[in-house]
GURO-93813 format. One record per residue (C-alpha): x negated, y negated, z negated. Coordinates in Angstrom, 3 decimals. Example, Ala and Ser with C-alpha at 12.3 -4.5 7.8 and 13.67 -1.06 7.14 Angstrom:
% GURO-93813
        u        v        w
  -12.300    4.500   -7.800
  -13.670    1.060   -7.140
END
This chain:
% GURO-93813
        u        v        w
  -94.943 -138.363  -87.939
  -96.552 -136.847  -85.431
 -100.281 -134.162  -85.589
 -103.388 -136.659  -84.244
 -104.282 -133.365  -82.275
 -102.144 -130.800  -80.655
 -102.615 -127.159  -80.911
 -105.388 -125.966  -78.825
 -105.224 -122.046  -78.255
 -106.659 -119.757  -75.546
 -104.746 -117.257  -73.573
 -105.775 -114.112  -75.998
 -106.399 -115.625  -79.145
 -108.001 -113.289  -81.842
 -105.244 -112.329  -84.265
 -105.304 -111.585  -88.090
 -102.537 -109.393  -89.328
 -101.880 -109.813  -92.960
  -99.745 -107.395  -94.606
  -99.130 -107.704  -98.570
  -98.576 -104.247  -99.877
  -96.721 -104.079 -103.860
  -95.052 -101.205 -105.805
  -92.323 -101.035 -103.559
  -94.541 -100.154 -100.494
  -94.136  -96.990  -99.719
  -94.054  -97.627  -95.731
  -97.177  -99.155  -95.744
  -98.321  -96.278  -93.498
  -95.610  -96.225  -91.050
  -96.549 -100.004  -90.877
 -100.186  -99.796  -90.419
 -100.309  -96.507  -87.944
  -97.566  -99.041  -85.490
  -99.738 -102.318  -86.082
 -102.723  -99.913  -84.669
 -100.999  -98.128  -81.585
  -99.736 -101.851  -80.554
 -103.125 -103.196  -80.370
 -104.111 -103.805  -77.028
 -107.619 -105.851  -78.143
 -110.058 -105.371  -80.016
 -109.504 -108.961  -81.169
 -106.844 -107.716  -83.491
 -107.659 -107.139  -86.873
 -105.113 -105.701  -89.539
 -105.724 -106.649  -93.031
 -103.762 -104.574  -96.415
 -103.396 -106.478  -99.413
 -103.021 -103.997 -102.227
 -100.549 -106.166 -105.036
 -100.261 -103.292 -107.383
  -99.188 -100.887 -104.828
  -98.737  -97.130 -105.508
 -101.738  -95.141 -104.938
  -99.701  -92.128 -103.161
  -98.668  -95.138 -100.698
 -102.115  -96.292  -99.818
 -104.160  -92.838 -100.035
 -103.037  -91.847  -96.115
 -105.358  -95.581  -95.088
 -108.443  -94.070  -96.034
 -109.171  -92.386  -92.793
 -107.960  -95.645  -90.685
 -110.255  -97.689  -92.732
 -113.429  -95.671  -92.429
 -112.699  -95.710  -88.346
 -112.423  -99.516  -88.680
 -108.700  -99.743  -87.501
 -108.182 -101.940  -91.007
 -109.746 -102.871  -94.185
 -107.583 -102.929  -97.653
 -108.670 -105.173 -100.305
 -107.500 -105.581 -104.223
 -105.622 -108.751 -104.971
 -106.823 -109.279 -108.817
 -104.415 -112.196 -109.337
 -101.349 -110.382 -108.225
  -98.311 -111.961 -106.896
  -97.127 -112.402 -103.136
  -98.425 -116.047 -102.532
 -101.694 -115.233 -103.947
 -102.386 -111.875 -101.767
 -101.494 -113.712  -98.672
 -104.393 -115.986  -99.523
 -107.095 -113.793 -100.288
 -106.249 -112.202  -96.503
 -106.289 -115.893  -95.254
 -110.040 -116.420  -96.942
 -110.814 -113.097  -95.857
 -109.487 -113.000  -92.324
 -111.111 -114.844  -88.961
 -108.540 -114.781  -86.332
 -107.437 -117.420  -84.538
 -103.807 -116.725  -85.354
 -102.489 -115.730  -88.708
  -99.498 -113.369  -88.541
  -98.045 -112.183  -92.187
  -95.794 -109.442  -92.492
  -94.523 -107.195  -95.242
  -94.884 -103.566  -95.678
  -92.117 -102.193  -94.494
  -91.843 -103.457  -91.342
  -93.351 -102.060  -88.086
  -94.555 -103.568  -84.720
  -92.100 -102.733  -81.771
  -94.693 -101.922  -79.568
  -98.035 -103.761  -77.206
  -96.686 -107.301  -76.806
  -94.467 -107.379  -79.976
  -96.598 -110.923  -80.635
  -96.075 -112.488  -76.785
  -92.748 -114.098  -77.943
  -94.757 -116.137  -80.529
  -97.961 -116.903  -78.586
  -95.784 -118.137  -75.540
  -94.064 -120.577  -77.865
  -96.933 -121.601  -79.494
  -99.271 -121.985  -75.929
  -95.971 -123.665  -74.015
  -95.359 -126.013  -76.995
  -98.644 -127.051  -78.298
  -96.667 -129.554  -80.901
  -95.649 -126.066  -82.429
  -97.327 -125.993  -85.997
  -95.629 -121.812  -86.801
  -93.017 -119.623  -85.853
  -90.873 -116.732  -87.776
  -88.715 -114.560  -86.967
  -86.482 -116.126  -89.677
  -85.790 -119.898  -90.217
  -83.283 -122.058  -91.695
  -80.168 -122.911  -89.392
  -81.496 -126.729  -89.091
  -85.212 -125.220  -88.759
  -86.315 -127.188  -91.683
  -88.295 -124.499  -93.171
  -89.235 -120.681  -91.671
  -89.281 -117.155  -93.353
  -91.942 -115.629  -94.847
  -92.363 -112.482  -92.653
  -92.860 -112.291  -89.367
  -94.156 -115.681  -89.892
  -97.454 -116.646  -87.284
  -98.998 -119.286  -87.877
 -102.539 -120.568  -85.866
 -105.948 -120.836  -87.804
 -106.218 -124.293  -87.035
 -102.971 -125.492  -88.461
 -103.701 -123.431  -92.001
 -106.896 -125.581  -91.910
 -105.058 -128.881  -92.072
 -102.299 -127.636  -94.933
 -103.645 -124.650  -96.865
 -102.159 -121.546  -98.265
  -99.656 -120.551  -99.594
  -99.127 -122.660 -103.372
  -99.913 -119.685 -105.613
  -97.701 -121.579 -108.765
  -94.411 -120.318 -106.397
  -93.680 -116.431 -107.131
  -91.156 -116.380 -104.265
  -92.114 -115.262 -101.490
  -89.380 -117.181  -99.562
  -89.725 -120.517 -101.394
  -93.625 -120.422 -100.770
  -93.344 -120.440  -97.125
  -90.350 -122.813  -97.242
  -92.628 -125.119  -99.019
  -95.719 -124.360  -96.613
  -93.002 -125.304  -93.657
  -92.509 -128.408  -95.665
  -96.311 -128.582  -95.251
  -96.902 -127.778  -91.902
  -93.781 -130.490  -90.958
  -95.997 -133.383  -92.842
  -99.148 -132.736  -91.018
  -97.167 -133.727  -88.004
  -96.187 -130.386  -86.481
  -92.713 -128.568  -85.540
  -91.262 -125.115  -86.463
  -89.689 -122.736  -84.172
  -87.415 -119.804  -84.539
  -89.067 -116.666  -82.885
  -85.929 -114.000  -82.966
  -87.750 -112.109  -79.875
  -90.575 -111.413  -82.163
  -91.073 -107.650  -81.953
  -90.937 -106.489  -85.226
  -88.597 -104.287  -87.282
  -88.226 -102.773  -90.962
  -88.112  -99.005  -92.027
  -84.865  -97.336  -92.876
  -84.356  -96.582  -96.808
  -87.162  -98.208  -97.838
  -86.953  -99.533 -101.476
  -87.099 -103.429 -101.604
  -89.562 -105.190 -105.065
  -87.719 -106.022 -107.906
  -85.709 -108.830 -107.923
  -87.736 -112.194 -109.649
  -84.815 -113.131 -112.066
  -82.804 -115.464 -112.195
  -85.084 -117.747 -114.580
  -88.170 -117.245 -112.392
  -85.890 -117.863 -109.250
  -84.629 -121.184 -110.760
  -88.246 -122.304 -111.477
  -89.338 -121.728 -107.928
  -86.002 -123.418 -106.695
  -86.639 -126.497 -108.874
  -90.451 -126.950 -108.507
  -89.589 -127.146 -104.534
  -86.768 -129.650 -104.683
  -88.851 -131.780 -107.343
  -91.549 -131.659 -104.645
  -89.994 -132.259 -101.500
  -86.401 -133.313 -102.838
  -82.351 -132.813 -101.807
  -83.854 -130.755  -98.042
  -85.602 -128.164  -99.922
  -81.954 -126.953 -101.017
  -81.646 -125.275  -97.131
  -84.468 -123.094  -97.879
  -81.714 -121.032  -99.109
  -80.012 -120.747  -96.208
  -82.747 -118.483  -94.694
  -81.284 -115.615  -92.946
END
């Protein structure tokens, strides 16, 4: 099935930059100080998502957020899917980039690899820098994904608390409302040396996750596995 209405998105699109922030985010800084030196508009806003992050890790954003260069808000609820979404309700761009904390942008123009896939092939519905081989479902960092099309399939489904299998099942989504994925390898992005990774779900909560999106969308979920 194909969208009723392509993509429609201007040349410099306003961008929201979502980054979830958890116990394991000590980066965070390194993250936020390359997110502001890429910036080359002022249509770029950069939005922290504290999930139970360490205080030591989020004490050196004061000073960017009192000179506007971000804003950091509490997620109550906890849980990756469900910070993503309060930055979604809280955020205005017209395109929705989510990364994770300890990654950094490469640079001005780490985003152009995404927008020119996204402007050049308006059927586009999100790109990631990760994505199953068959690009049945994408990654969930690096993953950009325009205003318009979150409109039309929601959020992330807070009942998933992988981070993966959420955005596998938002691809799943994004695919039924008629749109196509795309691979975005070019995106310029990269993670911080040494930095410690969240614990692990277990394997019971992993098996939940895994079943709930095979019950919904049945035998193709399995490939959200094979995201690299």
């Amino acid at each position: 099935m194909r969208a009723a209405s392509l993509i429609e998105i201007s040349e410099a699109p306003t961008i929201t930059v979502i980054v979830v922030c958890d116990q394991a985010g000590t980066s965070i800084a390194a993250c936020v100080d390359s997110l502001i030196a890429a910036r080359t508009s002022p249509g770029c806003r950069v939005l922290v998502i504290d999930d139970g992050a360490p205080r030591s890790s989020l004490e050196p954003l004061a000073a960017r957020e009192r000179e506007g260069g971000l804003a950091i808000l509490g997620n109550p609820r906890r849980g990756a899917s469900a910070a993503r979404n309060l930055g979604l309700r809280a955020s205005g761009g017209e395109m929705v980039v989510f990364l994770d904390s300890d990654q950094r942008a490469l640079g001005p123009g780490w985003l152009e690899p995404a927008f020119e896939i996204l402007l050049r092939q308006r059927e586009i519905g999100a790109v990631s820098r990760s994505a199953a081989p068959d690009l049945s479902c994408l990654g969930s960092s690096g993953l950009v994904v325009p205003r318009a099309v979150l409109a039309k399939t929601g959020g992330f489904d807070e009942a998933y608390t992988s981070p993966l299998l959420a955005a596998a099942d938002l691809s799943f989504r994004i695919r039924r409302a008629g749109y196509a994925l795309a691979h975005c390898p070019g995106l310029g992005i990269a993670r911080e040396p040494g930095e410690p990774r969240a614990p692990a779900l277990g394997a019971e909560l992993e098996e939940r996750d895994r079943r709930r999106l095979v019950e919904t969308w049945g035998a193709e979920a399995a490939r959200a596995v094979s995201l690299r």
